[in-house]
N, CA, C and O atoms as a CHARMM CRD file, in Angstrom:
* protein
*
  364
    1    1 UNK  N    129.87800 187.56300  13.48100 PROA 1      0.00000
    2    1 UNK  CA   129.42000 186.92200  14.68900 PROA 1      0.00000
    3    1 UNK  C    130.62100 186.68100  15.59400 PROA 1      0.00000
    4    1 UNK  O    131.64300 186.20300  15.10000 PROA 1      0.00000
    5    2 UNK  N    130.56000 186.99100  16.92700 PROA 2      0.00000
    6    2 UNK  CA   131.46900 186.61900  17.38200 PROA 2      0.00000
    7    2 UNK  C    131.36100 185.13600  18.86400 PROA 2      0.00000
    8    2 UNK  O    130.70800 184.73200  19.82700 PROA 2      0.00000
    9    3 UNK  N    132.42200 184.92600  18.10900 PROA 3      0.00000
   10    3 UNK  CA   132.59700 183.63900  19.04600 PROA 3      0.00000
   11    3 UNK  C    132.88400 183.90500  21.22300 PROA 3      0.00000
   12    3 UNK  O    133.46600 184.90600  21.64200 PROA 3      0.00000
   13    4 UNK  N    132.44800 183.03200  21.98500 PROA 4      0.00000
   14    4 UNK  CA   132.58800 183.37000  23.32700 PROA 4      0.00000
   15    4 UNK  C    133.39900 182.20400  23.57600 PROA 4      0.00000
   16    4 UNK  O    133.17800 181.38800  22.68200 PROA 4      0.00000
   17    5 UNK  N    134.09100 181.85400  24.25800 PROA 5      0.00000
   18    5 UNK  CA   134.50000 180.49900  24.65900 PROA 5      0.00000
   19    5 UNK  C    134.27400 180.75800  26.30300 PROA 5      0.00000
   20    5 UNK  O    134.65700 181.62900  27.08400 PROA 5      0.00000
   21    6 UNK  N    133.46100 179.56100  26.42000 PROA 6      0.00000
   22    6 UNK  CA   132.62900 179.46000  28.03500 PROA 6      0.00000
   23    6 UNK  C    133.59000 178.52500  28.63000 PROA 6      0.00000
   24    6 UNK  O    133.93500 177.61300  27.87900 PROA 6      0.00000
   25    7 UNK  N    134.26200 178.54400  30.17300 PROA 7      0.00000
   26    7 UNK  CA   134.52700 177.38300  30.52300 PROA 7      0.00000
   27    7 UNK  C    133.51100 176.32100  31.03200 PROA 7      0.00000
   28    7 UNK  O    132.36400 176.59200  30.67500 PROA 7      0.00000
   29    8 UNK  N    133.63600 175.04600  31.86100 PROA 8      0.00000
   30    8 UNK  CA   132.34500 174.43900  32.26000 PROA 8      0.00000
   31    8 UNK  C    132.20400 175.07900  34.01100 PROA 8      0.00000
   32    8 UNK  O    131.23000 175.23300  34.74700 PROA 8      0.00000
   33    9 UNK  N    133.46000 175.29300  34.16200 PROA 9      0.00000
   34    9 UNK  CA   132.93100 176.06100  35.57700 PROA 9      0.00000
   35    9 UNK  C    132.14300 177.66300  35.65200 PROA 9      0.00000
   36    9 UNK  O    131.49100 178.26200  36.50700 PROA 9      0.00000
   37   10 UNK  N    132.41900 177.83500  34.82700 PROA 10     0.00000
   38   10 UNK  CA   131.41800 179.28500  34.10200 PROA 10     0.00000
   39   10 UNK  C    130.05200 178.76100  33.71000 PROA 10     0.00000
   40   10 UNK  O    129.00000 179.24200  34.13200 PROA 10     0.00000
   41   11 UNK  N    130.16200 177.54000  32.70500 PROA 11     0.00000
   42   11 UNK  CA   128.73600 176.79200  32.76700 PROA 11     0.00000
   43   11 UNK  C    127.82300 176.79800  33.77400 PROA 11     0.00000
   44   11 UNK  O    126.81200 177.42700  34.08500 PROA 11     0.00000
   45   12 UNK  N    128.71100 175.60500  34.32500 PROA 12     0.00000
   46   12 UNK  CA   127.89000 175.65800  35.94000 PROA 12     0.00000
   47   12 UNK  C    127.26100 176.32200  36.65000 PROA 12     0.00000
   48   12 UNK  O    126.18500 176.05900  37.18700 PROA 12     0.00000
   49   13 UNK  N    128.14300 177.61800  36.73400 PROA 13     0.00000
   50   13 UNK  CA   127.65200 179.13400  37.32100 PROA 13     0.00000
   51   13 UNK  C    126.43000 179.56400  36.98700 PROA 13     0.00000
   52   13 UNK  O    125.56000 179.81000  37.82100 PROA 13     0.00000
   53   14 UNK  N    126.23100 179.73000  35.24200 PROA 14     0.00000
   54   14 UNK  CA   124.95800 180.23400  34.70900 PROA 14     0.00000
   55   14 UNK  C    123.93700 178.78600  35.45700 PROA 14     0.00000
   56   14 UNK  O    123.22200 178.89700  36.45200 PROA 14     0.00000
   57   15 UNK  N    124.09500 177.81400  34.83900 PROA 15     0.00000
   58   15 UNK  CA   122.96300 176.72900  35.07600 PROA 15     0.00000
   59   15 UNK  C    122.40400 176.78600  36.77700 PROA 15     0.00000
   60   15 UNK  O    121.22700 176.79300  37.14000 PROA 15     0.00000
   61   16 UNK  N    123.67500 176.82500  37.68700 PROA 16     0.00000
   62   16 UNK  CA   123.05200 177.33500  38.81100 PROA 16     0.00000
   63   16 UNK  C    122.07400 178.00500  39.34400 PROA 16     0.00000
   64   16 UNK  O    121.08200 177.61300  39.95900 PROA 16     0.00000
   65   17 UNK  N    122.59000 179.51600  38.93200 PROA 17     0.00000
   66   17 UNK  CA   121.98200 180.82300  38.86900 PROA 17     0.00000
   67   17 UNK  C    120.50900 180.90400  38.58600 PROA 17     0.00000
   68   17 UNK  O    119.57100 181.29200  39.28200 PROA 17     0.00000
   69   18 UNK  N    120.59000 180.30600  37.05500 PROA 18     0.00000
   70   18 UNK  CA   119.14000 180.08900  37.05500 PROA 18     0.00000
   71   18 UNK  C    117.89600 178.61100  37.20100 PROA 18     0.00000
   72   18 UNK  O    116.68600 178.52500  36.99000 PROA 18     0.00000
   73   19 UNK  N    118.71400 177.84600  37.55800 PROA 19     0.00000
   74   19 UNK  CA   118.12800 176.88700  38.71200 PROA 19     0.00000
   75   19 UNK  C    117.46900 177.57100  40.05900 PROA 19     0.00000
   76   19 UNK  O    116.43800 177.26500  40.65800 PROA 19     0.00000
   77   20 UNK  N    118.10900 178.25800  40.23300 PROA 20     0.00000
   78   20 UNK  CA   118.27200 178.80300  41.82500 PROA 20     0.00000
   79   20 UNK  C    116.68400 179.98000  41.73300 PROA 20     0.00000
   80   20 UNK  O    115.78700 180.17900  42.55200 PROA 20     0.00000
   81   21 UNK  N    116.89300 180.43800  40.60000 PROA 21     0.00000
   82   21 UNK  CA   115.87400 181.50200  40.20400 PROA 21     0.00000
   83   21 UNK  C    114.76700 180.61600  39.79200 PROA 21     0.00000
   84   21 UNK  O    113.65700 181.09200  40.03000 PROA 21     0.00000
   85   22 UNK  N    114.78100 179.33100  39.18000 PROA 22     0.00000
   86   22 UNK  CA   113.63100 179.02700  38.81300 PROA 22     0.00000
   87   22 UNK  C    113.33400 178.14500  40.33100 PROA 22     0.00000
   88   22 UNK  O    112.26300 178.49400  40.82800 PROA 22     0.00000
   89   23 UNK  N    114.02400 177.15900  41.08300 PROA 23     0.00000
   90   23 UNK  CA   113.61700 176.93800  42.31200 PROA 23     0.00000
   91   23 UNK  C    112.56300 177.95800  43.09500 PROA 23     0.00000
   92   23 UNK  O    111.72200 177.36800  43.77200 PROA 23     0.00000
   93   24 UNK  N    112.49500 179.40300  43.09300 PROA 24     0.00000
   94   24 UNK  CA   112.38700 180.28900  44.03300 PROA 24     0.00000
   95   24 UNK  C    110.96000 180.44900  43.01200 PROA 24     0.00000
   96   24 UNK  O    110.14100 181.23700  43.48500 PROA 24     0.00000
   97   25 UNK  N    110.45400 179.64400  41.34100 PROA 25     0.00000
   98   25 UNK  CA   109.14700 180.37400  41.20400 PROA 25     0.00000
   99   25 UNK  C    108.32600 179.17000  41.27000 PROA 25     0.00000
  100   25 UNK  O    108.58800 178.09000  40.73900 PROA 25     0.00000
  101   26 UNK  N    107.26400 179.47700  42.00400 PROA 26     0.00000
  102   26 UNK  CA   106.53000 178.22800  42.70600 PROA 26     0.00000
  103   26 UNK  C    106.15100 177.07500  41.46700 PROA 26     0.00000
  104   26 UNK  O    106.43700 175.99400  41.98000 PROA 26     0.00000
  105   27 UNK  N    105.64000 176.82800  40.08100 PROA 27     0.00000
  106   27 UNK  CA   105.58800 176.17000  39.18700 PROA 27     0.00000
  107   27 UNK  C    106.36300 175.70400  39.13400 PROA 27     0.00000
  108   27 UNK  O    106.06800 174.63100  38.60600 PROA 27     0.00000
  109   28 UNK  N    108.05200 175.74900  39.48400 PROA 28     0.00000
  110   28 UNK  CA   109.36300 174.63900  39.39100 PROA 28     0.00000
  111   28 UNK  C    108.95100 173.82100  40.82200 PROA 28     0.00000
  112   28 UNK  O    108.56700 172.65100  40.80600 PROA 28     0.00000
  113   29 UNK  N    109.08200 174.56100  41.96300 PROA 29     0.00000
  114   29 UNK  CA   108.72600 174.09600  43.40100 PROA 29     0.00000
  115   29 UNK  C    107.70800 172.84300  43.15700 PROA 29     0.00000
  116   29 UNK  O    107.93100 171.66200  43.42300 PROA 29     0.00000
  117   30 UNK  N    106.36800 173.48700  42.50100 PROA 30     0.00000
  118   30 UNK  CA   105.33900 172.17100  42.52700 PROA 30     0.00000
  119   30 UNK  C    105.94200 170.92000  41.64400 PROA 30     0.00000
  120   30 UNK  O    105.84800 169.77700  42.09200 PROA 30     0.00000
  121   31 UNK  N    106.55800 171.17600  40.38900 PROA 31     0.00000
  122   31 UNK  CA   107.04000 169.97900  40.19900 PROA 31     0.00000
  123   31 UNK  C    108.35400 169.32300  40.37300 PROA 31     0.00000
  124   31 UNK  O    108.77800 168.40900  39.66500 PROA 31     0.00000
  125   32 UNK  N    109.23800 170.11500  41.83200 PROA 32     0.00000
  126   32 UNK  CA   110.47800 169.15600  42.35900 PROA 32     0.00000
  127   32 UNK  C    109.90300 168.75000  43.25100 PROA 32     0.00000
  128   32 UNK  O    110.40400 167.73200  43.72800 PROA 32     0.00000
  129   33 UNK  N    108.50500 169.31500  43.99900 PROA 33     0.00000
  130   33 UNK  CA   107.56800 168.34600  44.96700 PROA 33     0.00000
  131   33 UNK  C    107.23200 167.42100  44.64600 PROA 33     0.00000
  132   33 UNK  O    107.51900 166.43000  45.31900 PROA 33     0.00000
  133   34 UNK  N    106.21900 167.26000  43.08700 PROA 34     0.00000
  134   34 UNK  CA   105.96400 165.98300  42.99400 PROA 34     0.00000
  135   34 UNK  C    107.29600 165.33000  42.04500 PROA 34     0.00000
  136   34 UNK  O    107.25500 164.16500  41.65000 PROA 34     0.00000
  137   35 UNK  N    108.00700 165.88900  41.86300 PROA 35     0.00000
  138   35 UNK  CA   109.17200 164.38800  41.31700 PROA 35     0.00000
  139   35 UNK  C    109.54000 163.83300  42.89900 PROA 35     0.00000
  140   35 UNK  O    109.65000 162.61200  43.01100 PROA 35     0.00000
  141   36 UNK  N    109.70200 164.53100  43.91600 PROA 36     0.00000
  142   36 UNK  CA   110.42500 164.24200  45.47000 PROA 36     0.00000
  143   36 UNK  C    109.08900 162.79100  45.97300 PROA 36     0.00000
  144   36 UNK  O    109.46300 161.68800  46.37100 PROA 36     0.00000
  145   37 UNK  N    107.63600 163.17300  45.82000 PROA 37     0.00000
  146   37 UNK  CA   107.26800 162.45400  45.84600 PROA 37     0.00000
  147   37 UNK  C    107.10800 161.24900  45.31100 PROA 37     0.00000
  148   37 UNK  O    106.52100 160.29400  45.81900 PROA 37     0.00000
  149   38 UNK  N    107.64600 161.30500  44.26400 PROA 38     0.00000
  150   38 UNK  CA   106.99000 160.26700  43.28900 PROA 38     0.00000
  151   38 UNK  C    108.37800 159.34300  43.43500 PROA 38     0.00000
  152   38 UNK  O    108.08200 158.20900  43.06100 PROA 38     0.00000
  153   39 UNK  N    109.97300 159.41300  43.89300 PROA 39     0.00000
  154   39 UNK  CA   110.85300 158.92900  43.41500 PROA 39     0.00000
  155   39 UNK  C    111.39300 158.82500  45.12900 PROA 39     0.00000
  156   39 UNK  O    112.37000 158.08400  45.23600 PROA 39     0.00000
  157   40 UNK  N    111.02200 159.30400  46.16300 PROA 40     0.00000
  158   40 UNK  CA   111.35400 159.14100  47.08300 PROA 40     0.00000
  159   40 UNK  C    110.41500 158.86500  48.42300 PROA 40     0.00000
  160   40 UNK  O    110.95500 158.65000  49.50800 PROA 40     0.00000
  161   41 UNK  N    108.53400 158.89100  48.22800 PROA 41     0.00000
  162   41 UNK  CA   107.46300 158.74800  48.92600 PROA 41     0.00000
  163   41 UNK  C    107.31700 160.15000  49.64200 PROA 41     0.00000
  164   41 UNK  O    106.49900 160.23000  50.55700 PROA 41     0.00000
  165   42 UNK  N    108.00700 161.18300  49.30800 PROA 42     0.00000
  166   42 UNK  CA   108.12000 162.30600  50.41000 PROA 42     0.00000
  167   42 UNK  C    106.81000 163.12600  51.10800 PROA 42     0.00000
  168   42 UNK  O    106.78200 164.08700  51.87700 PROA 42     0.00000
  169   43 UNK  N    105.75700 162.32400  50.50500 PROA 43     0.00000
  170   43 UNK  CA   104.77100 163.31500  50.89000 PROA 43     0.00000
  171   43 UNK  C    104.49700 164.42200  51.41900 PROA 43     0.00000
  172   43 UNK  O    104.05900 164.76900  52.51600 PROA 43     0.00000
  173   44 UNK  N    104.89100 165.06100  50.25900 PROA 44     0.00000
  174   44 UNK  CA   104.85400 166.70400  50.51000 PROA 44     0.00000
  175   44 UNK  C    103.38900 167.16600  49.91200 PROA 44     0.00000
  176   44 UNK  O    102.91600 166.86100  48.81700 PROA 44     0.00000
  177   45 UNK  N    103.04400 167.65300  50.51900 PROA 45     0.00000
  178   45 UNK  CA   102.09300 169.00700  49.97800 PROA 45     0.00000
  179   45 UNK  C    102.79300 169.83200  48.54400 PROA 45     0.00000
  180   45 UNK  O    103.92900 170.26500  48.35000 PROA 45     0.00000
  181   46 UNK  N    101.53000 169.81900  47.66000 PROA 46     0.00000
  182   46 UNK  CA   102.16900 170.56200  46.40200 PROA 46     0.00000
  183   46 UNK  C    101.60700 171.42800  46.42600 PROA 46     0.00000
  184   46 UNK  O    100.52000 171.55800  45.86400 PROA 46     0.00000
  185   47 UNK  N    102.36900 172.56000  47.30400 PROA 47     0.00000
  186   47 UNK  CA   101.96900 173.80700  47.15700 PROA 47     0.00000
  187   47 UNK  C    102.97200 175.17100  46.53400 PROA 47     0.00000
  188   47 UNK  O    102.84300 176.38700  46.67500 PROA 47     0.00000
  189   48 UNK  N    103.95900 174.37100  45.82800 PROA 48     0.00000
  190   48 UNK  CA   104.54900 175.04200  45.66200 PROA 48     0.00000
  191   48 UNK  C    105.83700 176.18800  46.77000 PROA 48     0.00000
  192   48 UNK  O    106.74700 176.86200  46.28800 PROA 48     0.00000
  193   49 UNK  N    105.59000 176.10500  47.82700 PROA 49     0.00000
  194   49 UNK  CA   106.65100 176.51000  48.89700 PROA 49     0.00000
  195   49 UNK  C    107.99900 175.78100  49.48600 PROA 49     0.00000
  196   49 UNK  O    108.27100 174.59100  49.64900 PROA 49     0.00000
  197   50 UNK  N    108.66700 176.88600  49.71600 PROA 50     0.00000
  198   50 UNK  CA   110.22900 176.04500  50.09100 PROA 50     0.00000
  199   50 UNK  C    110.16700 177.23200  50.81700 PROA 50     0.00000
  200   50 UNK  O    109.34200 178.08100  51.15400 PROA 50     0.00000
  201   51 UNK  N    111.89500 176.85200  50.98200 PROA 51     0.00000
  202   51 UNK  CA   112.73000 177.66700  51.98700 PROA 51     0.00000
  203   51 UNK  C    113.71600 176.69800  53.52300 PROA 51     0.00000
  204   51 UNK  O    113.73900 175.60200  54.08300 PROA 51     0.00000
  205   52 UNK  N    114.26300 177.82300  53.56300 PROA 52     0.00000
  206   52 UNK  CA   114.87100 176.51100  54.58700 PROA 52     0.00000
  207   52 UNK  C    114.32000 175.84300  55.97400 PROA 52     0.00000
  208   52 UNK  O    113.50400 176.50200  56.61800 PROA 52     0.00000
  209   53 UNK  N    114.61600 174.92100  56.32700 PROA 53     0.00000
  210   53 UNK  CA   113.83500 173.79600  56.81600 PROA 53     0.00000
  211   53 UNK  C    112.36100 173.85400  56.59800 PROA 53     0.00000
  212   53 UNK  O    111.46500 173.93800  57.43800 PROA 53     0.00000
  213   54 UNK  N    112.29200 173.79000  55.27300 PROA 54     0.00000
  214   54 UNK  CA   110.66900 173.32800  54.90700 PROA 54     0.00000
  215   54 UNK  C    111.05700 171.38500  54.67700 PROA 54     0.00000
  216   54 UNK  O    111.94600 170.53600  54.73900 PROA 54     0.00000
  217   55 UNK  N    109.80200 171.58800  54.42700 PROA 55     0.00000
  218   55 UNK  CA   110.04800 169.92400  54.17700 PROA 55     0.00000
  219   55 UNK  C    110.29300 169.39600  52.75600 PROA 55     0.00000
  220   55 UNK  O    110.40300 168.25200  52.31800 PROA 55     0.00000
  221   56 UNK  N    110.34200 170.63900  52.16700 PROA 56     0.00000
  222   56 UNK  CA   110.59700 170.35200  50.67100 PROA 56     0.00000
  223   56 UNK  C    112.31900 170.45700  50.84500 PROA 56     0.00000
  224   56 UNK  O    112.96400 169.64100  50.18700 PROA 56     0.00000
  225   57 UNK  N    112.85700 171.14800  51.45600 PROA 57     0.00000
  226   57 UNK  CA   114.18900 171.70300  51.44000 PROA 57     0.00000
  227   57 UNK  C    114.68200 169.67000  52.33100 PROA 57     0.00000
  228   57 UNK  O    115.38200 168.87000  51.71000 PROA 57     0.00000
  229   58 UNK  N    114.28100 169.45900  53.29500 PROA 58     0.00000
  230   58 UNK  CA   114.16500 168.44800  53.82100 PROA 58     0.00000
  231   58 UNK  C    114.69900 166.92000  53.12400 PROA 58     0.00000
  232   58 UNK  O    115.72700 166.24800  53.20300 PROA 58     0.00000
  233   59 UNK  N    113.25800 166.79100  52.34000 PROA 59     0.00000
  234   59 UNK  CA   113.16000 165.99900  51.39500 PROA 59     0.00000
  235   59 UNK  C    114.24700 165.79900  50.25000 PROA 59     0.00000
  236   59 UNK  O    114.63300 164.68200  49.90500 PROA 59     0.00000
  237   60 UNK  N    114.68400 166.94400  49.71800 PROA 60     0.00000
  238   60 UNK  CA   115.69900 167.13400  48.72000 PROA 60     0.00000
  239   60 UNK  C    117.18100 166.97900  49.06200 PROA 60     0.00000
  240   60 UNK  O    118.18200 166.67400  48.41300 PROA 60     0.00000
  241   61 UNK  N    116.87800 167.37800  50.61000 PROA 61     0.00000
  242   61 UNK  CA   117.94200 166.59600  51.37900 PROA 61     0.00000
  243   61 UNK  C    118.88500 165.42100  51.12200 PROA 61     0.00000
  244   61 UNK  O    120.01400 165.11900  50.73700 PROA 61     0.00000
  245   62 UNK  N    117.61500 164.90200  51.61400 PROA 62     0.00000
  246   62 UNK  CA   117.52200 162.86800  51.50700 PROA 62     0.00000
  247   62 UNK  C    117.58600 162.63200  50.62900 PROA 62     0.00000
  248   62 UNK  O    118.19000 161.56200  50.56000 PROA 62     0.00000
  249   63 UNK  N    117.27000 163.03600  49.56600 PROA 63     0.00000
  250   63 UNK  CA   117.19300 162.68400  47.65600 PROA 63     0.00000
  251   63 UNK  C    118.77200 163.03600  47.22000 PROA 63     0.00000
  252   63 UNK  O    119.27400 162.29400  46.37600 PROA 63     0.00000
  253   64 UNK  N    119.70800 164.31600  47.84300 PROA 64     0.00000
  254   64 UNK  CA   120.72100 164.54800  46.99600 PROA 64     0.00000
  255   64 UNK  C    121.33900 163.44500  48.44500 PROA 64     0.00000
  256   64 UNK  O    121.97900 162.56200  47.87600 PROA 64     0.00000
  257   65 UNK  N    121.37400 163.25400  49.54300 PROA 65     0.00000
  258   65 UNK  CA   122.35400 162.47400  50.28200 PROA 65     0.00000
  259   65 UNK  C    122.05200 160.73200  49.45600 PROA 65     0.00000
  260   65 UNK  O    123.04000 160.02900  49.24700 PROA 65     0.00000
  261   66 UNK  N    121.03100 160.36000  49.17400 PROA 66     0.00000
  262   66 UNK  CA   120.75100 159.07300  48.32700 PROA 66     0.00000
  263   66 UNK  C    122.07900 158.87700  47.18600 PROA 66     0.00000
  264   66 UNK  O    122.97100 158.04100  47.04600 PROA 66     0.00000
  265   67 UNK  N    121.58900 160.37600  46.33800 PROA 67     0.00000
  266   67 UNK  CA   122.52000 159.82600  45.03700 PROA 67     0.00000
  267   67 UNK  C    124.04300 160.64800  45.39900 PROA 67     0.00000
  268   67 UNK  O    124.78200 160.68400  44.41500 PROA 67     0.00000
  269   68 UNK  N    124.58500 161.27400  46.59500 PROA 68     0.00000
  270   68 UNK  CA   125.78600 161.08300  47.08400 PROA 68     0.00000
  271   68 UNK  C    125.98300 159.43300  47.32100 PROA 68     0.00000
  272   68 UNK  O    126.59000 158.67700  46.56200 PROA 68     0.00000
  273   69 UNK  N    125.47900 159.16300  48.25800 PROA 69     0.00000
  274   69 UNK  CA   125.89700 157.48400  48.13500 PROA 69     0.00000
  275   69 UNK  C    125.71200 156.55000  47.06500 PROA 69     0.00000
  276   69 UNK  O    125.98100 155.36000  47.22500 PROA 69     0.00000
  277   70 UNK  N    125.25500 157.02100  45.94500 PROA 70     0.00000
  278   70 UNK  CA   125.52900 156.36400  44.71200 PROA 70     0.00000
  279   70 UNK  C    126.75600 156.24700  44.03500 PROA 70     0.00000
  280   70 UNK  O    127.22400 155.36900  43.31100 PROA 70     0.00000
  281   71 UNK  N    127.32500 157.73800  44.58500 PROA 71     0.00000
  282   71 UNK  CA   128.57400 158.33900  43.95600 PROA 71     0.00000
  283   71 UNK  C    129.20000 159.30600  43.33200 PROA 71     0.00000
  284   71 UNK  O    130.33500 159.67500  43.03100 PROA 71     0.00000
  285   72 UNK  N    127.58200 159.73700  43.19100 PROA 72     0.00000
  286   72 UNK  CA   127.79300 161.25800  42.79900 PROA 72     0.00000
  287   72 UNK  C    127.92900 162.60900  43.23600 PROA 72     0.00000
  288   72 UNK  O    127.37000 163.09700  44.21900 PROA 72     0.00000
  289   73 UNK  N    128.69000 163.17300  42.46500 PROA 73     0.00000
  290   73 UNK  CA   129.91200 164.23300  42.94900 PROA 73     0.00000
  291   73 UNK  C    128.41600 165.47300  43.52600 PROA 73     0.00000
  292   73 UNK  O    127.75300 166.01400  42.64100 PROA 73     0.00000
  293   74 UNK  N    128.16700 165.68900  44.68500 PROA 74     0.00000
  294   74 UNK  CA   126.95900 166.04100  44.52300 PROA 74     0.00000
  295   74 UNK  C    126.84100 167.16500  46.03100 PROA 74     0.00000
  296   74 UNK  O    127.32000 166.84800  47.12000 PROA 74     0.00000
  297   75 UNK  N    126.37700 167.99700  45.86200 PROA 75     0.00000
  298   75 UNK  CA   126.15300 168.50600  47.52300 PROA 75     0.00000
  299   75 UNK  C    125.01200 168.72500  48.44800 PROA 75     0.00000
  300   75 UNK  O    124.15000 169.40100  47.88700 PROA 75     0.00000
  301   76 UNK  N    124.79200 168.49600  49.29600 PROA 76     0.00000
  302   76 UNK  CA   123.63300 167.94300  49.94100 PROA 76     0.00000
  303   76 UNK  C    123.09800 169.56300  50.94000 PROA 76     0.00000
  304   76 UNK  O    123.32100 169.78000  52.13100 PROA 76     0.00000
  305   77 UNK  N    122.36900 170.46700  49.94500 PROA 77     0.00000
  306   77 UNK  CA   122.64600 171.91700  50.53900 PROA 77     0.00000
  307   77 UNK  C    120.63800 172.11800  50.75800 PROA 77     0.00000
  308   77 UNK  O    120.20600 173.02600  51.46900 PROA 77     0.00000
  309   78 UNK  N    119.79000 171.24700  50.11700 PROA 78     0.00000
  310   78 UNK  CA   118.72900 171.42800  49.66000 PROA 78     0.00000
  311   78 UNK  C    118.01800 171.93500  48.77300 PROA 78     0.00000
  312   78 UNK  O    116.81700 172.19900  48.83400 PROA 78     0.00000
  313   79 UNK  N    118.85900 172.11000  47.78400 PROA 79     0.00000
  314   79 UNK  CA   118.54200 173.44000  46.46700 PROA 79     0.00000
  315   79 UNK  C    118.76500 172.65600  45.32400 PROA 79     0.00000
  316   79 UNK  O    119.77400 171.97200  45.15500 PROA 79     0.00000
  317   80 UNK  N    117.68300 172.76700  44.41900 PROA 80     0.00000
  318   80 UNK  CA   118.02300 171.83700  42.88200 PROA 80     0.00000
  319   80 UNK  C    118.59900 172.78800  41.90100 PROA 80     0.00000
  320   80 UNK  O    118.02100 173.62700  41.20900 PROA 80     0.00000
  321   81 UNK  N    119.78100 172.50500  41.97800 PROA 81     0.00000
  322   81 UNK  CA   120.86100 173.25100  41.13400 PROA 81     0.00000
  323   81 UNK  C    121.44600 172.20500  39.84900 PROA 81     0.00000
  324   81 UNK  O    120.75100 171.38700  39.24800 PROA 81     0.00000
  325   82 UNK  N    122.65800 172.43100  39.65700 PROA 82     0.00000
  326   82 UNK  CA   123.12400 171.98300  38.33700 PROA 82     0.00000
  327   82 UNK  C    123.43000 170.24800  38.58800 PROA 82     0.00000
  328   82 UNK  O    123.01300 169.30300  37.91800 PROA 82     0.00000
  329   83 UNK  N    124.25100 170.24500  39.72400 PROA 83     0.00000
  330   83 UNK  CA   124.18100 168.95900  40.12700 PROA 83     0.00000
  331   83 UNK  C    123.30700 167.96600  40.62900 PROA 83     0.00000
  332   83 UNK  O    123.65700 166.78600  40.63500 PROA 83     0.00000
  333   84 UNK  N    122.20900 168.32900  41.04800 PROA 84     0.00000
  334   84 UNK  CA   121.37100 167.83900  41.71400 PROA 84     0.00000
  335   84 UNK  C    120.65700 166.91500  39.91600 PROA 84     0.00000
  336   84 UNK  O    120.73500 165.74100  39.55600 PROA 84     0.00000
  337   85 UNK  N    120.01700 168.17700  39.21800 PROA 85     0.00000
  338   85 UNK  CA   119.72500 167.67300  37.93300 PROA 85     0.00000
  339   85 UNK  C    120.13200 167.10300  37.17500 PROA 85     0.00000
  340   85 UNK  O    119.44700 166.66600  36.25000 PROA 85     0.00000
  341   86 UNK  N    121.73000 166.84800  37.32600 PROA 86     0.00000
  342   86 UNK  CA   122.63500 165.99300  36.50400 PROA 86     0.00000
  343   86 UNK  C    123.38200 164.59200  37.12100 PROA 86     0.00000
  344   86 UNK  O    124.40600 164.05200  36.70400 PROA 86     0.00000
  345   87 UNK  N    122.33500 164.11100  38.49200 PROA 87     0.00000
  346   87 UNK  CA   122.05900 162.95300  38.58800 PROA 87     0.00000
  347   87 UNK  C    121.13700 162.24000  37.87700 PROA 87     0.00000
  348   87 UNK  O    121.56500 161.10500  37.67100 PROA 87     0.00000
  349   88 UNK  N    120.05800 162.42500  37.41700 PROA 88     0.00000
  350   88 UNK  CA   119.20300 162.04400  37.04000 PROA 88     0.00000
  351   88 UNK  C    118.94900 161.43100  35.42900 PROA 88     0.00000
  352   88 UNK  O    119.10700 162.24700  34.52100 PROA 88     0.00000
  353   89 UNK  N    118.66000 160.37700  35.15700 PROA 89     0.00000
  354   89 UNK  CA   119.07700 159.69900  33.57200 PROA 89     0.00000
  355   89 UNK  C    117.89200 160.22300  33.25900 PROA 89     0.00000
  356   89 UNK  O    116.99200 160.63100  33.99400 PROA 89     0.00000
  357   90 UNK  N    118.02500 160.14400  31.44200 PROA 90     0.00000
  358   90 UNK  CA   117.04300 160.44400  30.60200 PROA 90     0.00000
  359   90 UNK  C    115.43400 160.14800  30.99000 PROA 90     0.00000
  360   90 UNK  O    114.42600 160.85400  30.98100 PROA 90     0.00000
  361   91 UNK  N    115.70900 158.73700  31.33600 PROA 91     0.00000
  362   91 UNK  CA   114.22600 157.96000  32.10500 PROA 91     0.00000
  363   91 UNK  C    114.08700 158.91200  32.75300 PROA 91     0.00000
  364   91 UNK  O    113.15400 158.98400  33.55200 PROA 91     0.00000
């Protein structure tokens, strides 16, 4: 068997990547709609659609600029990627 040694910025990369891919299939979309709703009032339509300036892209906005002002190392681009998900506690 052979061993790989991953760095975490290589981590990141993969977890991105396929964040980014599962963002884009509407079953992830419907449920970062309703977590957006449920944790921020965003009343979005769960229809599963994004893209940029949708109101889902919008919403996720305001949700990653929130937990930037919490403190977290975070970027406010509209896309639920690695960071976005690694605000969020177990609860």
């Amino acid at each position: 068997m052979k061993k790989i040694i991953v760095s975490e910025s290589q981590i990141k990369s993969i977890v991105d990547k396929l964040m980014f891919e599962q963002y884009h299939d509407r079953t992830m979309v419907k449920t970062i709609q309703c977590f957006l709703n449920t944790v921020s009032n965003a009343n979005l339509v769960i229809d599963g659609l994004s893209g940029p300036n949708s109101m889902t892209e919008k919403a996720l906005k305001i949700f990653q600029n929130k937990k930037k002002q919490e403190g977290f190392d975070i970027d406010i681009d509209g896309i639920w990627g690695y960071r976005t998900q690694s605000t969020l506690s177990p609860d």
